[in-house]
C-alpha positions in Angstrom: -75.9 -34.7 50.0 -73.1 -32.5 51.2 -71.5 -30.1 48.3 -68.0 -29.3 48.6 -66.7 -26.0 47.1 -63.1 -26.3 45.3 -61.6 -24.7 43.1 -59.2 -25.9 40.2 -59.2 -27.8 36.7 -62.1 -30.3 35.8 -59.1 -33.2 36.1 -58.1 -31.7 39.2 -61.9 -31.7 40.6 -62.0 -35.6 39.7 -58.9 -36.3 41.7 -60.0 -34.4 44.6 -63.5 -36.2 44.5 -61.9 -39.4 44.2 -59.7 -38.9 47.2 -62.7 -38.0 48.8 -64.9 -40.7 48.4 -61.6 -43.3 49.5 -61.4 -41.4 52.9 -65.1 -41.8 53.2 -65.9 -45.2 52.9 -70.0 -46.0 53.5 -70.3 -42.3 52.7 -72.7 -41.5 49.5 -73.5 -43.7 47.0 -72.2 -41.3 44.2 -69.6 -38.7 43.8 -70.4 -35.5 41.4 -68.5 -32.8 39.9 -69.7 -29.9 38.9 -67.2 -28.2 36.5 -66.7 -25.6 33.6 -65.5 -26.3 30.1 -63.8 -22.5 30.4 -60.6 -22.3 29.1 -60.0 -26.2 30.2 -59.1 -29.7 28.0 -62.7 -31.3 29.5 -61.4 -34.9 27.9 -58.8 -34.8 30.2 -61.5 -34.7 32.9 -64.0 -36.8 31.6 -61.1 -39.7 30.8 -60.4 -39.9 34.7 -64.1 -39.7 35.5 -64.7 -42.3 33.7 -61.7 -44.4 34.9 -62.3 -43.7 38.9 -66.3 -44.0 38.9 -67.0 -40.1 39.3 -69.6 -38.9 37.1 -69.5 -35.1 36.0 -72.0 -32.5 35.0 -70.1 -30.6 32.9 -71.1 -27.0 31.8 -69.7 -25.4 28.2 -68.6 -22.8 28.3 -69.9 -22.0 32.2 -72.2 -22.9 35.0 -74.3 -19.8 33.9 -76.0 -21.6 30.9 -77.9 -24.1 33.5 -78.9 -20.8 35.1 -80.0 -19.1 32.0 -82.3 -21.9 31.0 -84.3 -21.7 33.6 -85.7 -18.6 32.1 -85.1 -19.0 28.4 -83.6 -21.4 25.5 -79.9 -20.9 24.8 -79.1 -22.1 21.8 -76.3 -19.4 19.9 -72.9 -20.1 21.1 -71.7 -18.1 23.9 -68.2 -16.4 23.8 -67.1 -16.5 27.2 -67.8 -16.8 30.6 -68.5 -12.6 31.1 -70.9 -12.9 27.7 -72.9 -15.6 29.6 -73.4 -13.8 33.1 -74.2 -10.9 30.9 -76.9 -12.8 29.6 -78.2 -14.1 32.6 -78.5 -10.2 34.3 -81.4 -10.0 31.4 -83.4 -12.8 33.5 -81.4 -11.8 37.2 -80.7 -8.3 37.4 -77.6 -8.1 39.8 -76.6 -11.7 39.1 -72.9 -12.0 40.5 -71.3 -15.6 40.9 -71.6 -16.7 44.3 -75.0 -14.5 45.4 -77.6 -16.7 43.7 -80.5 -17.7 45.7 -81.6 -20.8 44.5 -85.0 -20.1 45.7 -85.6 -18.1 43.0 -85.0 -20.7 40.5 -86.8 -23.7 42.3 -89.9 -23.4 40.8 -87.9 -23.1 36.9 -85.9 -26.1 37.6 -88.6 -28.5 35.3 -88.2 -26.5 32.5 -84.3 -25.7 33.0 -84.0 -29.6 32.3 -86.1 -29.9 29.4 -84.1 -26.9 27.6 -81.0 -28.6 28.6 -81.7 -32.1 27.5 -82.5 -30.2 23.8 -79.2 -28.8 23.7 -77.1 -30.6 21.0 -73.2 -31.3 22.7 -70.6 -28.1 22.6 -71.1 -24.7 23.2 -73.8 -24.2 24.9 -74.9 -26.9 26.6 -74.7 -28.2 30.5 -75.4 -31.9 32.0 -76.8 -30.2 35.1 -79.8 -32.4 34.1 -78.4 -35.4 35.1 -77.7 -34.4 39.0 -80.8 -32.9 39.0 -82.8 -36.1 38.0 -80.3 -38.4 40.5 -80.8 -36.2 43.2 -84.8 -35.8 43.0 -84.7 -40.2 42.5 -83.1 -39.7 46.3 
């Protein structure tokens, strides 16, 4: 496993992924994204997933809900990206994007899943489930 950070639209994510894995042929067996709904047209994204064999774990309306449900459920809608980091500084005083250590949400991770997997489709929800279970079946 070796993450890549880039930064740019879901659709443009998938592209650069796909480029990727052509330029590395034998590399890994699959190709992830990690991406924010945000502000973005995510069927755009999810379209050329689909069509170039990269799969997505998509996170409405940010990242910062996988990281909330490690500590609790999150089921009320969240407004924005800011209103979800704000609720994550109630489990992670000093939370900023880009700081986290992981560590501290390692032993969490079981029940982060099992809150996500609840989640009905829309806002919130996140399909960082699905990396996670891939990557512990490796």
């Amino acid at each position: 496993m070796r993450p890549v950070v880039k930064v740019g639209s879901p659709a443009q994510l998938v592209r650069y992924a796909a480029r990727v894995r052509e330029n590395d042929r034998g590399g890994f067996d699959e190709y992830w994204c990690v991406v924010d709904v945000d502000e973005f047209d995510i069927h755009e994204a999810i379209a050329e997933a689909e069509a170039m064999g990269i799969s997505l774990a998509v996170s409405n309306p940010c990242f910062e809900v996988w990281l909330i449900l490690h500590f609790a459920d999150c089921a009320a809608g969240i407004s924005s990206p800011k209103a979800a980091a704000e609720k994550l500084r109630r489990h992670l005083p000093g939370y900023a994007k880009g700081t986290l250590d992981f560590a501290l949400l390692a032993e969490r991770v079981d029940k982060a899943v099992e809150r996500a997997k609840a989640l009905s489709p829309g806002n919130p929800s996140t399909d960082m489930w699905k990396l996670v279970e891939v990557v512990r079946k490796h």
